[in-house]
N, C-alpha and C positions, 0 to 999 in steps of 0.2 A: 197849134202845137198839141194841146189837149184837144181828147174825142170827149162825145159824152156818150154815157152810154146809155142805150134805153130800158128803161126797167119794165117796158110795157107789154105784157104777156098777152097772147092773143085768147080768143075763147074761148077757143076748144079747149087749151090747156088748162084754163081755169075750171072749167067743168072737170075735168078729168082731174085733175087736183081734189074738186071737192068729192071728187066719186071716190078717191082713191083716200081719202080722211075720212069719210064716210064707213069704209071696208075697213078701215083700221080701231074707227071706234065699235065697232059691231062686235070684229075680231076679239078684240083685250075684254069687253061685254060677256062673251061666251068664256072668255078663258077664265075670268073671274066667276062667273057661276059653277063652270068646272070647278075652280077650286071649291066653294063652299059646297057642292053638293058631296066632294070628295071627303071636306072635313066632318059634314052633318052623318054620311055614312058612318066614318069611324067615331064620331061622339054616340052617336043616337043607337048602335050598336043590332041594328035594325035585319041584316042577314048574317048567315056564314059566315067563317072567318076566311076561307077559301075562296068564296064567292066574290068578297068584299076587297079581298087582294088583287083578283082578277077582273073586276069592275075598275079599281082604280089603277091598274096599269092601264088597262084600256082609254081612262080620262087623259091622262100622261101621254100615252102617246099619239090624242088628240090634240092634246095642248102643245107638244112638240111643233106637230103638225102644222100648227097653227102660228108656232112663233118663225119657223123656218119660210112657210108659205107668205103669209105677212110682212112682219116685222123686220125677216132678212132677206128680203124681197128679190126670192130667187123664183117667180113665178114672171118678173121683169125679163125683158132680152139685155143681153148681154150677159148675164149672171151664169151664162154655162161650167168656165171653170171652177168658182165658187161652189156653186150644187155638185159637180163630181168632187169635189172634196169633201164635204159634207156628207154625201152620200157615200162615199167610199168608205171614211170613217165609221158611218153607222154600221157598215156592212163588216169592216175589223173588226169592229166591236162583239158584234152580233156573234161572228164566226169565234173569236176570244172567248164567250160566254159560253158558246155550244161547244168550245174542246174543254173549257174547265168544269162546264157540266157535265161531261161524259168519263172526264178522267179521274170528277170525283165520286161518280154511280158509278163506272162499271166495274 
């Protein structure tokens, strides 16, 4: 009446498990140096203040990058509707900032 089940995973998928924990500690590794180098710019007060705005958007949307590709592992199959969501959104967004930036310069 009772199955059992097997909990026994083959070995490809164990490798690929640790490859894929592997990427993942690497990933959050980088994302945390981004932050402190982000923070060490704005303490250490070291370029521009222009410069320094534009360096650290640029970490940002490394880190984005990084959490979307990763973390919300839309680089996986099957995640196609996810990513057009995601992806759409940034693109509202984006388009949202470039009408409220124009309509509040021109």
């Amino acid at each position: 009446m009772t199955e059992e089940v097997s909990n026994k995973v083959n070995p490809y998928q164990k490798q690929d498990n640790k490859d894929e924990l592997k990427k993942h500690f690497v990933s959050f590794g980088l994302m945390i140096l981004f932050t402190v180098v982000a923070f060490a710019i704005v303490v250490a007060d070291v370029m521009d203040k222009t410069y320094a705005i534009l360096f650290l958007i640029v970490l940002a949307i490394v880190q984005v990058a990084f959490q979307f590709y990763y973390f919300m592992h839309l680089k996986d199959k099957g995640h196609a509707p996810a990513a057009v969501i995601i992806y759409g959104g940034i693109w509202a967004a984006a388009l949202a900032l470039a009408g409220l930036g124009l309509s509040t310069w021109w």
